[in-house]
PyMOL Python script that loads the backbone (N, CA, C, O; Angstrom):
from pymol import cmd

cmd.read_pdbstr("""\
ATOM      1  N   UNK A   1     135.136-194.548-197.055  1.00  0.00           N
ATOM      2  CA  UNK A   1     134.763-195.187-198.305  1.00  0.00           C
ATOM      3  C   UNK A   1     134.794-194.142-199.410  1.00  0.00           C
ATOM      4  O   UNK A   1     134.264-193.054-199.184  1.00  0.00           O
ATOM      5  N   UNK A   2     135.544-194.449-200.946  1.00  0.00           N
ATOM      6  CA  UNK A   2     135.166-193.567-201.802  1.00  0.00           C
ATOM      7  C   UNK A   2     133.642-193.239-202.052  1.00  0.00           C
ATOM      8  O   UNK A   2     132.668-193.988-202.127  1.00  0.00           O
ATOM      9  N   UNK A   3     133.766-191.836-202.158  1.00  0.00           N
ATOM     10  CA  UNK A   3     132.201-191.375-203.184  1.00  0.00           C
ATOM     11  C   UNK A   3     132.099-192.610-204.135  1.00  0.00           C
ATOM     12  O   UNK A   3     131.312-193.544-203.977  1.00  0.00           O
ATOM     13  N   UNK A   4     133.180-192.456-205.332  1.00  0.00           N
ATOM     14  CA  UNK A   4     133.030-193.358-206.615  1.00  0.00           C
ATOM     15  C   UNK A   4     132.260-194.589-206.635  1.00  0.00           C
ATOM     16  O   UNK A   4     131.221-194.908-207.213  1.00  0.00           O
ATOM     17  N   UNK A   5     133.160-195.279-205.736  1.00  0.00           N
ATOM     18  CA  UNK A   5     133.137-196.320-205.431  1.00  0.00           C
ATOM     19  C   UNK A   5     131.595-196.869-204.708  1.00  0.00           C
ATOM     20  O   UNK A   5     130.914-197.857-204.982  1.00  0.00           O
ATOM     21  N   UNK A   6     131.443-196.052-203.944  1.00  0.00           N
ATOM     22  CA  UNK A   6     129.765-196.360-203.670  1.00  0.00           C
ATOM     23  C   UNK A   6     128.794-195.662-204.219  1.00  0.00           C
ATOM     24  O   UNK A   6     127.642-195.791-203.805  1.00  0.00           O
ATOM     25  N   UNK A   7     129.069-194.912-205.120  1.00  0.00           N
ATOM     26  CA  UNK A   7     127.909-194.652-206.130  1.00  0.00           C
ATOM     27  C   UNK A   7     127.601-195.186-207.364  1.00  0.00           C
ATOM     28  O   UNK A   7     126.619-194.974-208.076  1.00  0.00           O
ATOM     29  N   UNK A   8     128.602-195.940-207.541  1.00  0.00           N
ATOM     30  CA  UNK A   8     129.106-197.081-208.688  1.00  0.00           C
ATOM     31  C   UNK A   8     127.953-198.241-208.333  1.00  0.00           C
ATOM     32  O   UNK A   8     127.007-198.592-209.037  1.00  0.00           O
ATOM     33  N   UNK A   9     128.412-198.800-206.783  1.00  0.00           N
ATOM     34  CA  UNK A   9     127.308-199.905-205.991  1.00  0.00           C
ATOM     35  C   UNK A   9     126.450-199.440-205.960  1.00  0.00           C
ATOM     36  O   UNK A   9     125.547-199.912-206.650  1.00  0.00           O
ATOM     37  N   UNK A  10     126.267-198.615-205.408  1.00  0.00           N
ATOM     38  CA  UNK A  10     124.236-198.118-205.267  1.00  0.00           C
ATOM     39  C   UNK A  10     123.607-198.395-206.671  1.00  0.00           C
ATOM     40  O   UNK A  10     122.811-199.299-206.925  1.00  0.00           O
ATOM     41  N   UNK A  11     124.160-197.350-207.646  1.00  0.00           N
ATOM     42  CA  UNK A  11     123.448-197.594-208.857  1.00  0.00           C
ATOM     43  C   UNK A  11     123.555-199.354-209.642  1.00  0.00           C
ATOM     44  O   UNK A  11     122.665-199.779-210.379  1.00  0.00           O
ATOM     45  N   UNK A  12     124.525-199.974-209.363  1.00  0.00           N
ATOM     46  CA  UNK A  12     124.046-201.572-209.493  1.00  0.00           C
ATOM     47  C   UNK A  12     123.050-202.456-208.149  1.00  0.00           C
ATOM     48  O   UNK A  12     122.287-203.422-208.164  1.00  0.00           O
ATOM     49  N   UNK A  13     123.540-201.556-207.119  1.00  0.00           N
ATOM     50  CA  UNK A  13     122.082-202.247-206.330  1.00  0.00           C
ATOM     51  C   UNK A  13     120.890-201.914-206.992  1.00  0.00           C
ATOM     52  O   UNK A  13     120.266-202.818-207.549  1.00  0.00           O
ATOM     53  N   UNK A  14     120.407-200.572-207.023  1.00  0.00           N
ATOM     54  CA  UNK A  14     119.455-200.345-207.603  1.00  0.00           C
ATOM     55  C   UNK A  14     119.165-200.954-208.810  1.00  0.00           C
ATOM     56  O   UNK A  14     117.982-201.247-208.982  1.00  0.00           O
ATOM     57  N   UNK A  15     119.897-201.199-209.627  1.00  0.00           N
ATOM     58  CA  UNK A  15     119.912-201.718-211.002  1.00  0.00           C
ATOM     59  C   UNK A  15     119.236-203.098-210.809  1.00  0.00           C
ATOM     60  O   UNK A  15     118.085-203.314-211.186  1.00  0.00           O
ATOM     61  N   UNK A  16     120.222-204.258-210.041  1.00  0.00           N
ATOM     62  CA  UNK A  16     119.712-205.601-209.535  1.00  0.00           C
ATOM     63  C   UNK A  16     118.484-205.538-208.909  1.00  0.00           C
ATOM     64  O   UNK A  16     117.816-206.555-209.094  1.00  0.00           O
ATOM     65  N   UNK A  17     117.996-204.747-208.277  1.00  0.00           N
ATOM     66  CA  UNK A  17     116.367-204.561-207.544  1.00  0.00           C
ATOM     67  C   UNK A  17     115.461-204.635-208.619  1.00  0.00           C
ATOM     68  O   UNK A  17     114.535-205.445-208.575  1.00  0.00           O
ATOM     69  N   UNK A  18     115.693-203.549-210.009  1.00  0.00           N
ATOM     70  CA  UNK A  18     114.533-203.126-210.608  1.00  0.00           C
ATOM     71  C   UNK A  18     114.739-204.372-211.106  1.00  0.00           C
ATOM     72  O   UNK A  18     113.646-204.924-210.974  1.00  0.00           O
ATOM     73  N   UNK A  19     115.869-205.519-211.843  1.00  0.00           N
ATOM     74  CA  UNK A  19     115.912-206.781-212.384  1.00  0.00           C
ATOM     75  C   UNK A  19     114.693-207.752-211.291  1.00  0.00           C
ATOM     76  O   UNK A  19     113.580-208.219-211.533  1.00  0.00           O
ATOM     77  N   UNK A  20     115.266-207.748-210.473  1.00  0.00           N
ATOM     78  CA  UNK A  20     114.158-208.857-209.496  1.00  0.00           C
ATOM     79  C   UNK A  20     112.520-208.541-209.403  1.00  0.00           C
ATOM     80  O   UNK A  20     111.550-209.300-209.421  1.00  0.00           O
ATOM     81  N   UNK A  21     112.643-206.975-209.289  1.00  0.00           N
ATOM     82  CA  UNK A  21     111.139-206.609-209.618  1.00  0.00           C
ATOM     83  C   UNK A  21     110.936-206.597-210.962  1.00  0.00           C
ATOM     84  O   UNK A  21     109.903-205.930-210.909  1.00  0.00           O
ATOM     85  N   UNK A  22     111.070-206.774-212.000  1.00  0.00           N
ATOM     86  CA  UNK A  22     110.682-207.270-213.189  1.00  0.00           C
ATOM     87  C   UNK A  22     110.373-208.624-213.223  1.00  0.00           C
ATOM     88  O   UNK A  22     109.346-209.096-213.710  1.00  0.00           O
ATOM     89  N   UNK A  23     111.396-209.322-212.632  1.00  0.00           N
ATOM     90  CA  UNK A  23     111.121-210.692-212.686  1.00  0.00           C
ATOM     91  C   UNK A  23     109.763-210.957-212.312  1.00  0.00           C
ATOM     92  O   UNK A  23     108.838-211.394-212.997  1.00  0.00           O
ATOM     93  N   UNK A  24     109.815-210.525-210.781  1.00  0.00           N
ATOM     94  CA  UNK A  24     108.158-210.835-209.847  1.00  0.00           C
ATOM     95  C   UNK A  24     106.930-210.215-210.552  1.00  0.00           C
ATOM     96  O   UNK A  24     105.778-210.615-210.384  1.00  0.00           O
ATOM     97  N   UNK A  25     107.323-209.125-211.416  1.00  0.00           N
ATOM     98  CA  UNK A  25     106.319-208.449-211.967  1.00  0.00           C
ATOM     99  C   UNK A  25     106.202-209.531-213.278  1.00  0.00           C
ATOM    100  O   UNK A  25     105.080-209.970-213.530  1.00  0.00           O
ATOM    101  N   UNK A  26     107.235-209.915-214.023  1.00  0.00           N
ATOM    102  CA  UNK A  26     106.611-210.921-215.033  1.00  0.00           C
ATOM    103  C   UNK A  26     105.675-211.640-214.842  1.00  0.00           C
ATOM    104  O   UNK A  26     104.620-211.567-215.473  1.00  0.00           O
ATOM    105  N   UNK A  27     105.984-212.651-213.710  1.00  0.00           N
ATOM    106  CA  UNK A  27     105.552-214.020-212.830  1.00  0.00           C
ATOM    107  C   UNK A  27     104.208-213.546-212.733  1.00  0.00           C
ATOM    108  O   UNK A  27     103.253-214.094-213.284  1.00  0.00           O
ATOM    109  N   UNK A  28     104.144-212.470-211.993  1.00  0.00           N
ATOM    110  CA  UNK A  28     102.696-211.991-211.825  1.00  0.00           C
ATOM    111  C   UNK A  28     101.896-211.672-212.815  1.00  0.00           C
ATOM    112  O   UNK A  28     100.704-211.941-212.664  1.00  0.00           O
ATOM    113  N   UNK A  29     102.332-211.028-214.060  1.00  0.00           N
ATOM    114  CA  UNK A  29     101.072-210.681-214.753  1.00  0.00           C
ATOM    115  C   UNK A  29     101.302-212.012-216.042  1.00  0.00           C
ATOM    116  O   UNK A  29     100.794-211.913-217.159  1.00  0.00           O
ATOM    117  N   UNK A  30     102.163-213.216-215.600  1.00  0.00           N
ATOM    118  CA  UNK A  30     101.788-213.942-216.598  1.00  0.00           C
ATOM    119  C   UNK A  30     101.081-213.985-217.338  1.00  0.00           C
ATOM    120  O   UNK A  30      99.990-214.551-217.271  1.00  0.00           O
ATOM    121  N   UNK A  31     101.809-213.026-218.790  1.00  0.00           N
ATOM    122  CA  UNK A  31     101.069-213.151-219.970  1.00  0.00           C
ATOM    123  C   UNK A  31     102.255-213.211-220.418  1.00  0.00           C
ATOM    124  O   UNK A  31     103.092-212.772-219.629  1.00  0.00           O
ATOM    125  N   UNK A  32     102.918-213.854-222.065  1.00  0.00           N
ATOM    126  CA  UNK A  32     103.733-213.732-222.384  1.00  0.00           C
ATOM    127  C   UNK A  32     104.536-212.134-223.166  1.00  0.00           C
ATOM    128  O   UNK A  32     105.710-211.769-223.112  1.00  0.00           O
ATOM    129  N   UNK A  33     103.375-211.500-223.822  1.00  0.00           N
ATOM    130  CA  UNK A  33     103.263-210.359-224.046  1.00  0.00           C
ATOM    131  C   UNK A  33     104.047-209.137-223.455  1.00  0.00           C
ATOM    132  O   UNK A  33     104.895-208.345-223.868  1.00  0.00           O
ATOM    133  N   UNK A  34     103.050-209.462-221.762  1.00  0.00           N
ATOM    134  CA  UNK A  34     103.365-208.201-221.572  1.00  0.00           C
ATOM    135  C   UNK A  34     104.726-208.469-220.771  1.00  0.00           C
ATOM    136  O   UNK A  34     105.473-207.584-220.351  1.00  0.00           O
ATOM    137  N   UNK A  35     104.921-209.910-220.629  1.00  0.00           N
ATOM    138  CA  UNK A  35     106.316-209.958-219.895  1.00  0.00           C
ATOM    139  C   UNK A  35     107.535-209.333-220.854  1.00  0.00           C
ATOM    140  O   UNK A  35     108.583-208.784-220.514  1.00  0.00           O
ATOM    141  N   UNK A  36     106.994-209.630-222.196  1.00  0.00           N
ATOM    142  CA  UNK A  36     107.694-209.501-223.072  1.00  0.00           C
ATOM    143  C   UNK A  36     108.418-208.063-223.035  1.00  0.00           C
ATOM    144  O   UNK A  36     109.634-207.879-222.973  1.00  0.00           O
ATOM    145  N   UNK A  37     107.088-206.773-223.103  1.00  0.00           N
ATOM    146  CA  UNK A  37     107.284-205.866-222.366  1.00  0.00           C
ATOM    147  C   UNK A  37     108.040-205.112-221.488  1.00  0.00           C
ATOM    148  O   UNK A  37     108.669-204.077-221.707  1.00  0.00           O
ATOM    149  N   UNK A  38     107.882-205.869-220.275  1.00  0.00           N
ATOM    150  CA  UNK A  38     108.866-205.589-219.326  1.00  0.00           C
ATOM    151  C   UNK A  38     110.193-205.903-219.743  1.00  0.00           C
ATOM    152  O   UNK A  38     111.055-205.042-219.569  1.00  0.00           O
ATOM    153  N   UNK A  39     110.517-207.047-220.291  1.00  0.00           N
ATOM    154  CA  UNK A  39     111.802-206.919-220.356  1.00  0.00           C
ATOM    155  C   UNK A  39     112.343-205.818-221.459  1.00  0.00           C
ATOM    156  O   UNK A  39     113.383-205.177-221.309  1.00  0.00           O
ATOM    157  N   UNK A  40     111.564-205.723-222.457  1.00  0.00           N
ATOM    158  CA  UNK A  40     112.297-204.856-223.085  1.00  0.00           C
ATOM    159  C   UNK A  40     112.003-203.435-222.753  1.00  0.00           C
ATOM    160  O   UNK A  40     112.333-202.660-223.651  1.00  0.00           O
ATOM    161  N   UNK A  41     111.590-203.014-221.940  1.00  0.00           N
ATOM    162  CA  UNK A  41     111.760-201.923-220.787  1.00  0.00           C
ATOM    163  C   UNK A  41     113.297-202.334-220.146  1.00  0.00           C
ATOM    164  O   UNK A  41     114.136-201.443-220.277  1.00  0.00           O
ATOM    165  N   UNK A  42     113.591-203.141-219.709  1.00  0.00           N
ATOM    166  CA  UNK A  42     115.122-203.741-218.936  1.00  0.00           C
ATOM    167  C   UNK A  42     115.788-203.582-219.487  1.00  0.00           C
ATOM    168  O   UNK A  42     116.865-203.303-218.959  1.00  0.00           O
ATOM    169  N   UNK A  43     115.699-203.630-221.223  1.00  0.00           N
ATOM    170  CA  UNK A  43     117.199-203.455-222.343  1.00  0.00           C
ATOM    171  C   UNK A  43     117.555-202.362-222.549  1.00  0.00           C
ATOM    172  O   UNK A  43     118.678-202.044-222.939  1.00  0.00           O
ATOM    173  N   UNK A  44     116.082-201.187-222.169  1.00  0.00           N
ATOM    174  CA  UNK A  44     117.216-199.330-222.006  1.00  0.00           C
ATOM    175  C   UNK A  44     117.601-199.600-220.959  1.00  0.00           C
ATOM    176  O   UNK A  44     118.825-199.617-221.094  1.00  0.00           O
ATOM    177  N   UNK A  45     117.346-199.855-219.865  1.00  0.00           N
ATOM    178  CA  UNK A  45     117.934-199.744-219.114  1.00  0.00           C
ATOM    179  C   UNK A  45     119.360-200.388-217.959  1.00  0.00           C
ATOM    180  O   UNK A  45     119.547-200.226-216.754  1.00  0.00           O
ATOM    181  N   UNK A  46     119.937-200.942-218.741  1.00  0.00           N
ATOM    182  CA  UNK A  46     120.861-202.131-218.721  1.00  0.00           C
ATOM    183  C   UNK A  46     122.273-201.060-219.386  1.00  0.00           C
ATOM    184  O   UNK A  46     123.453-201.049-219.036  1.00  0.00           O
ATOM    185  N   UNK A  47     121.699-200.399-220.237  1.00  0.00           N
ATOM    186  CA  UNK A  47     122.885-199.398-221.134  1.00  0.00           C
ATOM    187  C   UNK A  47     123.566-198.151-220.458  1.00  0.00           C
ATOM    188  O   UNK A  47     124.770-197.898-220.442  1.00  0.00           O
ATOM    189  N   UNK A  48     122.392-197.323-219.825  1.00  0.00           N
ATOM    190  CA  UNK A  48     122.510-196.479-219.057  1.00  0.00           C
ATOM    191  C   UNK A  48     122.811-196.641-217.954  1.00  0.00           C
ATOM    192  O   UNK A  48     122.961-195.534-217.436  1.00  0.00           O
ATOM    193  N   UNK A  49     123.034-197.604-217.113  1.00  0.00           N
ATOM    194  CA  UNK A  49     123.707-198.382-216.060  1.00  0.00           C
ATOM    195  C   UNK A  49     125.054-198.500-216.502  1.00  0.00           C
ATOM    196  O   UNK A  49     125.988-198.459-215.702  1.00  0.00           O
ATOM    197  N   UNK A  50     125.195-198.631-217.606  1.00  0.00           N
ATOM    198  CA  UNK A  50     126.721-199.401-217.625  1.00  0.00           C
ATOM    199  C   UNK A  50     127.100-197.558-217.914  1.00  0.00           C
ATOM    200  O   UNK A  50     127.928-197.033-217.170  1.00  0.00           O
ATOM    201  N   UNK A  51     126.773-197.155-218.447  1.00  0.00           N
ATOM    202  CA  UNK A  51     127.395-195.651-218.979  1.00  0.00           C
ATOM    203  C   UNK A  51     127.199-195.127-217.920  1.00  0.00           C
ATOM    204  O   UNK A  51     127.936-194.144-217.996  1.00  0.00           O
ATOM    205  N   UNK A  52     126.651-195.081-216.832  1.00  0.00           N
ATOM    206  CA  UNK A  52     126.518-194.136-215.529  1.00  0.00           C
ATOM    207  C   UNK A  52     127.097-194.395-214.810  1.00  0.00           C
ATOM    208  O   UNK A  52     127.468-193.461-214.099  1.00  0.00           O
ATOM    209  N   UNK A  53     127.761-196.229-214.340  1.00  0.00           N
ATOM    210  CA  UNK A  53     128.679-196.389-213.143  1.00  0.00           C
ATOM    211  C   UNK A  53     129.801-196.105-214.175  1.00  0.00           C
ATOM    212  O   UNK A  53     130.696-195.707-213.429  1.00  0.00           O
ATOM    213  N   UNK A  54     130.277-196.069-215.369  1.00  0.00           N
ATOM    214  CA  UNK A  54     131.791-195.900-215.813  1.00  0.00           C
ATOM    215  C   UNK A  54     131.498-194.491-215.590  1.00  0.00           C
ATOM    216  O   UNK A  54     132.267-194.350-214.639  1.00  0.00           O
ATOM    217  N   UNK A  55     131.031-193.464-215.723  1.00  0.00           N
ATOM    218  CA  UNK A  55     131.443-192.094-215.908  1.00  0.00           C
ATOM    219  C   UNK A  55     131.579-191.912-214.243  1.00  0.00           C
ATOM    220  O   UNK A  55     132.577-191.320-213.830  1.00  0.00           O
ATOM    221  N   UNK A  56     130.890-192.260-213.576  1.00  0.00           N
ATOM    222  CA  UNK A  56     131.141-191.885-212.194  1.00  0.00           C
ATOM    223  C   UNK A  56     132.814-192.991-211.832  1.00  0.00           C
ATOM    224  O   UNK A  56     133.580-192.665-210.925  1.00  0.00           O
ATOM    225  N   UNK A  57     133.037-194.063-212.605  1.00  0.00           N
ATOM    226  CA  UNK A  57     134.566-194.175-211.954  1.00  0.00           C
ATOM    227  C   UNK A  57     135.306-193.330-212.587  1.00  0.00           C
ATOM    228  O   UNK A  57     136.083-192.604-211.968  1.00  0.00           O
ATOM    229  N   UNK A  58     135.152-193.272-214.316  1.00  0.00           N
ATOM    230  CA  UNK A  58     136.072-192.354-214.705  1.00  0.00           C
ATOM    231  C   UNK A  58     135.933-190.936-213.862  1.00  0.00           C
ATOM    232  O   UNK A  58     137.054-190.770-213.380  1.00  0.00           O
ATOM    233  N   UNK A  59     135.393-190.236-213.605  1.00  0.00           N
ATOM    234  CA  UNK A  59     135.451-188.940-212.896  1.00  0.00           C
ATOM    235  C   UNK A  59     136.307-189.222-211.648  1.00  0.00           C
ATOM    236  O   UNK A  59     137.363-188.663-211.349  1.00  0.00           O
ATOM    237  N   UNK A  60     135.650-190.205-210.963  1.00  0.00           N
ATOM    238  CA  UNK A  60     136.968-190.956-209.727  1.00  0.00           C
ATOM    239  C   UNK A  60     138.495-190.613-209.834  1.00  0.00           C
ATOM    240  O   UNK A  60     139.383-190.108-209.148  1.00  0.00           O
ATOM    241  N   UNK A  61     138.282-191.250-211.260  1.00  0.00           N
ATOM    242  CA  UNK A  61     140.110-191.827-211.388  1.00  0.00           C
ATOM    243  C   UNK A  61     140.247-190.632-212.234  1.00  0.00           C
ATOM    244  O   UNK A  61     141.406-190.358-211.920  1.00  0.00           O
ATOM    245  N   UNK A  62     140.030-190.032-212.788  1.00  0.00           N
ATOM    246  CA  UNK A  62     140.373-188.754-214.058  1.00  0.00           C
ATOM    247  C   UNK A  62     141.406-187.919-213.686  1.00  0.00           C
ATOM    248  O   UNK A  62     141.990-187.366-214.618  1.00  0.00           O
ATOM    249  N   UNK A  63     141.852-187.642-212.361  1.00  0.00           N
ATOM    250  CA  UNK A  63     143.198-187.123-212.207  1.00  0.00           C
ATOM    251  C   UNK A  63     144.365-187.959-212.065  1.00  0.00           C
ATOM    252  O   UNK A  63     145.525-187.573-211.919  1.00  0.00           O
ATOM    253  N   UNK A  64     143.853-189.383-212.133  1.00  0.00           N
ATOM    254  CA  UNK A  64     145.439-190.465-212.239  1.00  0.00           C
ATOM    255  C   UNK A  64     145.427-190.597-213.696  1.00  0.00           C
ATOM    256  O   UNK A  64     146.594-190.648-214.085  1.00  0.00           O
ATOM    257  N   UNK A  65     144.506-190.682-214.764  1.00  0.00           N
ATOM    258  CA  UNK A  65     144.836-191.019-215.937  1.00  0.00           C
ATOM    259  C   UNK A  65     145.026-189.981-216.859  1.00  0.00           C
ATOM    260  O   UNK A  65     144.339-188.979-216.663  1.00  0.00           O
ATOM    261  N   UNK A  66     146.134-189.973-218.246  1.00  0.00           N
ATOM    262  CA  UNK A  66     146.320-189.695-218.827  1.00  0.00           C
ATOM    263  C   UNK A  66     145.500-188.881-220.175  1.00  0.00           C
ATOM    264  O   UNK A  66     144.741-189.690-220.708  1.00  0.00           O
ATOM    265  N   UNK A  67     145.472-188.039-220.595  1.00  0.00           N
ATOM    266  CA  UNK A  67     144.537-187.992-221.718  1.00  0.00           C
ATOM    267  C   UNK A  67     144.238-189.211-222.885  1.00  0.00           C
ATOM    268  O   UNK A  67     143.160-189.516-223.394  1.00  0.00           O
ATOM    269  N   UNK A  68     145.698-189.836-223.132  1.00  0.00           N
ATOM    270  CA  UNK A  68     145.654-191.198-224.134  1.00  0.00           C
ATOM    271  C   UNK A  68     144.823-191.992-223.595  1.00  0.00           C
ATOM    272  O   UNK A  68     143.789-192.297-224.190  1.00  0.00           O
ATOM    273  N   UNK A  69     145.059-192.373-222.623  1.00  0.00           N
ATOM    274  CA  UNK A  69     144.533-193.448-221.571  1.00  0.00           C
ATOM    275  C   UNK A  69     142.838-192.860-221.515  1.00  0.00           C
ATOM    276  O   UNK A  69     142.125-193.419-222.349  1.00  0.00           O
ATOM    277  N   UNK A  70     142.379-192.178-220.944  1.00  0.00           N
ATOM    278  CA  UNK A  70     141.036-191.238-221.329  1.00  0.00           C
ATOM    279  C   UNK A  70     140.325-191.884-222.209  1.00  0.00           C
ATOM    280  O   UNK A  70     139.328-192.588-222.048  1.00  0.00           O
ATOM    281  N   UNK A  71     141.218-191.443-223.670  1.00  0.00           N
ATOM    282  CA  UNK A  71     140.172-191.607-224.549  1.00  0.00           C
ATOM    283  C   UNK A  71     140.407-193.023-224.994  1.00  0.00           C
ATOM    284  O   UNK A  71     139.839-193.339-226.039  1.00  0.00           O
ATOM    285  N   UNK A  72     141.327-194.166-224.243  1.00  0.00           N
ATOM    286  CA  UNK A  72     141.025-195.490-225.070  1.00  0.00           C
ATOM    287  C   UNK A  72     140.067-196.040-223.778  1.00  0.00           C
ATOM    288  O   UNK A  72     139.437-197.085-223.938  1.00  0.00           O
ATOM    289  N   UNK A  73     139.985-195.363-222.598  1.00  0.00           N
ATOM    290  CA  UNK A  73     138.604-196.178-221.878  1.00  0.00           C
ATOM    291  C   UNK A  73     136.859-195.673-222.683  1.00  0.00           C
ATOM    292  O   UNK A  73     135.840-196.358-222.766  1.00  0.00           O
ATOM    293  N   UNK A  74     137.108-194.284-223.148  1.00  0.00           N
ATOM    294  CA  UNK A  74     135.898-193.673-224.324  1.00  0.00           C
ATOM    295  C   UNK A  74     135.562-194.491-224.723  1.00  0.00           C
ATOM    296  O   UNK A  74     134.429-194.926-224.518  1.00  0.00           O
ATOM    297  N   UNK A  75     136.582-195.128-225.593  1.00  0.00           N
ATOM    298  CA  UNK A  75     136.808-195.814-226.923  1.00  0.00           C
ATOM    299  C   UNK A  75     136.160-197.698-226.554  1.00  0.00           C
ATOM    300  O   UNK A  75     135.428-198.335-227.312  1.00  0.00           O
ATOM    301  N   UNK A  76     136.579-198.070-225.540  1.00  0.00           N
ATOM    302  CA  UNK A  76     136.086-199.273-225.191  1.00  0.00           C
ATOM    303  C   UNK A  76     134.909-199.197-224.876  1.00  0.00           C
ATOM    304  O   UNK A  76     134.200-200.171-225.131  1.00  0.00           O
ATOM    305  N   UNK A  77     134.495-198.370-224.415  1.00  0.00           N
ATOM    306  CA  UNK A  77     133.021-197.946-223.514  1.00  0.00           C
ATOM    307  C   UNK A  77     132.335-198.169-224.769  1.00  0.00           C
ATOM    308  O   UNK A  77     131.592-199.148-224.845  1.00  0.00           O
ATOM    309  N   UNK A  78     132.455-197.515-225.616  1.00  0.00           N
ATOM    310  CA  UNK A  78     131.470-196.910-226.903  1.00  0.00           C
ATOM    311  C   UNK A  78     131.474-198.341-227.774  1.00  0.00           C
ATOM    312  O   UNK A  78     130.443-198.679-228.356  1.00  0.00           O
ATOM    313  N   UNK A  79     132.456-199.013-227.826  1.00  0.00           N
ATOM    314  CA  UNK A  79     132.644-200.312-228.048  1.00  0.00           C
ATOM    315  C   UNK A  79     131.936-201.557-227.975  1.00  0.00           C
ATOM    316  O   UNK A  79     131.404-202.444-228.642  1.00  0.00           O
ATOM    317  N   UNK A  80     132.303-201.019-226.398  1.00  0.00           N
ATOM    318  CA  UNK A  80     130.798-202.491-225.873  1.00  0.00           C
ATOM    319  C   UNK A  80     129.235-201.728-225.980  1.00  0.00           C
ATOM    320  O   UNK A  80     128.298-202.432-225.605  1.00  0.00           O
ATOM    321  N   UNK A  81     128.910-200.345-226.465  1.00  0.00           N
ATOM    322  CA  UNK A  81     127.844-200.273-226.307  1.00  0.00           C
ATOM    323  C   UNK A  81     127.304-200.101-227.724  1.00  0.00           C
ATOM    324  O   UNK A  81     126.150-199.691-227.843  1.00  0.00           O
ATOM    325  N   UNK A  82     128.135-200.417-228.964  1.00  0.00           N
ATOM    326  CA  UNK A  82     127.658-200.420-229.877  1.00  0.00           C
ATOM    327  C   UNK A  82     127.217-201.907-230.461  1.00  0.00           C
ATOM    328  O   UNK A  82     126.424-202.236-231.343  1.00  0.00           O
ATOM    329  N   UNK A  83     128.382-202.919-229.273  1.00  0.00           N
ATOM    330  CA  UNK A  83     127.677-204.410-229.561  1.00  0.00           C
ATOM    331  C   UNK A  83     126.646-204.863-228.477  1.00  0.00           C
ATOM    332  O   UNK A  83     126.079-205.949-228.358  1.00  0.00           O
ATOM    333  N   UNK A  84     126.583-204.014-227.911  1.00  0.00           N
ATOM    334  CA  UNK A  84     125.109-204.319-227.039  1.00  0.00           C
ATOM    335  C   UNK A  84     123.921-203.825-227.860  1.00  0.00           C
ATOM    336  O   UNK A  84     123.007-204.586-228.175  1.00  0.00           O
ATOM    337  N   UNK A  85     123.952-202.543-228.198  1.00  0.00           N
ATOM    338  CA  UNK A  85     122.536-201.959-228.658  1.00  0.00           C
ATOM    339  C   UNK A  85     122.255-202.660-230.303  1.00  0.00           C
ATOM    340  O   UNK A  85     121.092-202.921-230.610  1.00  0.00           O
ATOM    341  N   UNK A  86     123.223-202.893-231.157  1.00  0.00           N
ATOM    342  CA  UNK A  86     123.684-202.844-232.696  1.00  0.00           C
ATOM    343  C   UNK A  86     122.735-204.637-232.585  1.00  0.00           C
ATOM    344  O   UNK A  86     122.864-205.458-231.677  1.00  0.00           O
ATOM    345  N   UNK A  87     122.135-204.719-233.426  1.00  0.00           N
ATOM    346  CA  UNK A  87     122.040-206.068-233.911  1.00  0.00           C
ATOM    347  C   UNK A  87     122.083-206.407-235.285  1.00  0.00           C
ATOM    348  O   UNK A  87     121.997-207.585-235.633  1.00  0.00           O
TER     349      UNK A  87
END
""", "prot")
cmd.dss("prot")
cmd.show_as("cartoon", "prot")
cmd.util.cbc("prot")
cmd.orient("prot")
C-alpha cells in the first residue's frame, strides 16, 4: 500500500471520528449554544484536513508532476480555501 495514500485515509478517518464525536457530544450537552460551539470548533478544523491530505498527495506525486502543473494544483488548493474560509 502507498505511504500517501494511507495517510491521506487515516487523516480523513480521523477527521470523520472527531465529526461523529461532535455530533454525540452536541446531542449530549443539548444546549443550543454550546453546540453551537462545537461546531464552530469543526470549521478550523475541516480546512486543515483538506490542506494536510493534499500536501501529503502532492509530496506522493511531486516527482510525476511538472513545476506548471505544481503550481496550478497551489493555485486550486488556495482557491477552494479562500471560498471556504472568505464570507
Amino acid at each position: 500500500m502507498d505511504k500517501s495514500v494511507f495517510g491521506m485515509a487515516l487523516l480523513r478517518i480521523l477527521s470523520g471520528s472527531l465529526e461523529l464525536t461532535a455530533a454525540l457530544v452536541m446531542l449530549k450537552l443539548n444546549d443550543v449554544q454550546k453546540a453551537l460551539t462545537v461546531n464552530s470548533t469543526l470549521a478550523l478544523v475541516g480546512p486543515l484536513v483538506l490542506i494536510s491530505t493534499t500536501a501529503i498527495g502532492l509530496v506522493g506525486i511531486a516527482d510525476k508532476l511538472s513545476p506548471a502543473k505544481f503550481i496550478w494544483i497551489l493555485a486550486g488548493v488556495g482557491c477552494l480555501l479562500i471560498g471556504i474560509l472568505r464570507k
